[in-house]
N, C-alpha and C positions, 0 to 999 in steps of 0.2 A: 553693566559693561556691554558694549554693541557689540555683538558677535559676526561674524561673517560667514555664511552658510556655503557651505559646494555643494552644487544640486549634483547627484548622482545619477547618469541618463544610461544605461543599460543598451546596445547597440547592435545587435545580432546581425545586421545586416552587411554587405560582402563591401557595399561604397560606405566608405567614414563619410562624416561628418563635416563641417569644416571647421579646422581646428588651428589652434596657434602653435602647439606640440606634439608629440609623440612620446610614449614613453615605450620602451622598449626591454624585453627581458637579455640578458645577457651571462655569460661563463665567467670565471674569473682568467680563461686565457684568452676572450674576446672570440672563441671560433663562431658563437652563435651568430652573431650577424655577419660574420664577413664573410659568409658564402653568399648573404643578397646584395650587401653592399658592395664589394668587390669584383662582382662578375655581372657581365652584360647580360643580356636576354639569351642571344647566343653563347652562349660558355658552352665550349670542350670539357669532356672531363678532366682534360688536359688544366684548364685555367682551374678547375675546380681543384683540382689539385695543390696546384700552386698559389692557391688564396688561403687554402689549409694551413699549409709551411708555410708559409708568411706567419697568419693567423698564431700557430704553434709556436712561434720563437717569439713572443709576445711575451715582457717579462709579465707573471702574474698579478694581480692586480686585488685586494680584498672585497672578502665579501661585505655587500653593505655601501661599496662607494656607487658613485653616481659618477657617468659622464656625459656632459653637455654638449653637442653640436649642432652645426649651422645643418638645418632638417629642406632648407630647397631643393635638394634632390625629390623628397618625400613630399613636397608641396606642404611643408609647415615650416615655421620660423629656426623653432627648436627642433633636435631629439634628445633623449636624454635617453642614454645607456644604463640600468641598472643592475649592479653585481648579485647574482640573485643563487647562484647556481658554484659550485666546486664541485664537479666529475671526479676529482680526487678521492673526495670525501666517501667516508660510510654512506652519513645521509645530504642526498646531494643540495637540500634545502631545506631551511627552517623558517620559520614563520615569523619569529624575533629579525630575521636579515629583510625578509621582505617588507616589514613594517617599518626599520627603519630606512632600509632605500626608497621605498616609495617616498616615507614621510621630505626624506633629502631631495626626491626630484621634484615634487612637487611646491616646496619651500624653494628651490633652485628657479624652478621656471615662470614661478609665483612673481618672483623678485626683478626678472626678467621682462616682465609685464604682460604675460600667458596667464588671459582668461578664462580660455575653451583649450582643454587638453583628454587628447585620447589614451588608453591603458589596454594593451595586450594583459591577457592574465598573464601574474609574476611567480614562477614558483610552482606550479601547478604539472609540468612538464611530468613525463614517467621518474617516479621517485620521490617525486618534491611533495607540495605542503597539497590539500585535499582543495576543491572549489570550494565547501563550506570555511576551512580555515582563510582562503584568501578573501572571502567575502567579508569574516566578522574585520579581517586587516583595513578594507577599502574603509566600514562603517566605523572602528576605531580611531583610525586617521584621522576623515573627517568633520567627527563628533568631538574630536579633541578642542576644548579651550583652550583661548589666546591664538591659536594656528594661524596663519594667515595662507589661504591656498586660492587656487584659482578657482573661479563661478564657476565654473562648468567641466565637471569631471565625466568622460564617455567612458563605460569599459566595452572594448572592442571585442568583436570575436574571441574565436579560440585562440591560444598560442599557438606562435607559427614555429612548427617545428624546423629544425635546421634544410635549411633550401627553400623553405616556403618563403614567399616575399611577402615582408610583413607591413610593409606601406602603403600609406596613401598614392 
């Protein structure tokens, strides 16, 4: 059976790559990205505020799903939002959600026709799964028969904690 290999390219550096996606960690009320997405360079604490309330009255959304948008703002085709994280929760991430959202964005953007895609750590955030558990998820994924994923998997930097801008 011909298999199809994702090279895994490890990325530390502050300028990404160039890439066809983004994959992005996310809450299940969405607040994590809408303080970068929603607010200019300029924001007030004032807008900061009001991208929060926005963000807060979001009905919840489960862990484990994937959402996919047009990433031109970020200078990629895609983004793909993954539910990684419930702040509600005891433990606010497990390693089982992150294995299978990633597996979902990457099968999503795969299918898309996303080649070369970048990954914030998933899961990793204060509370969540440890960098060794999110590493043996990236080499699981990957190493899975039958899969079909994009050639070229980047893991980006650190995660970007809430306000930090997570894009290209």
């Amino acid at each position: 059976m011909n298999r199809r290999v994702t090279e895994i390219i490890p990325w530390p550096s502050s300028e990404p790559p160039p890439l066809d996606a983004l994959i992005l960690p996310e809450d299940t009320y969405l607040l994590l990205q809408a303080v970068t997405e929603d607010l200019d360079p300029d924001a007030t604490p004032l807008d900061l505020w009001v991208a929060l309330e926005r963000a807060a009255r979001t009905e919840k959304h489960p862990l484990g799903s994937v959402m996919i948008a047009d990433g031109t703002a970020r200078g990629v085709r895609y983004v793909a939002r993954v539910i990684v994280y419930d702040f509600e929760a005891e433990m606010i991430c497990r390693k089982e959600v992150v294995l299978a959202s990633l597996q979902g964005a990457l099968s999503a953007l795969f299918q898309r026709g996303c080649e070369t895609v970048g990954v914030f750590p998933l899961g990793t955030m204060r509370g969540g799964i440890s960098q060794a558990e999110y590493l043996d998820v990236i080499g699981e994924i990957t190493t899975r028969p039958g899969e079909a994923f994009p050639r070229t998997l980047y893991l980006l930097g650190k995660e970007p904690e809430p306000g930090e801008d997570a894009g290209p």
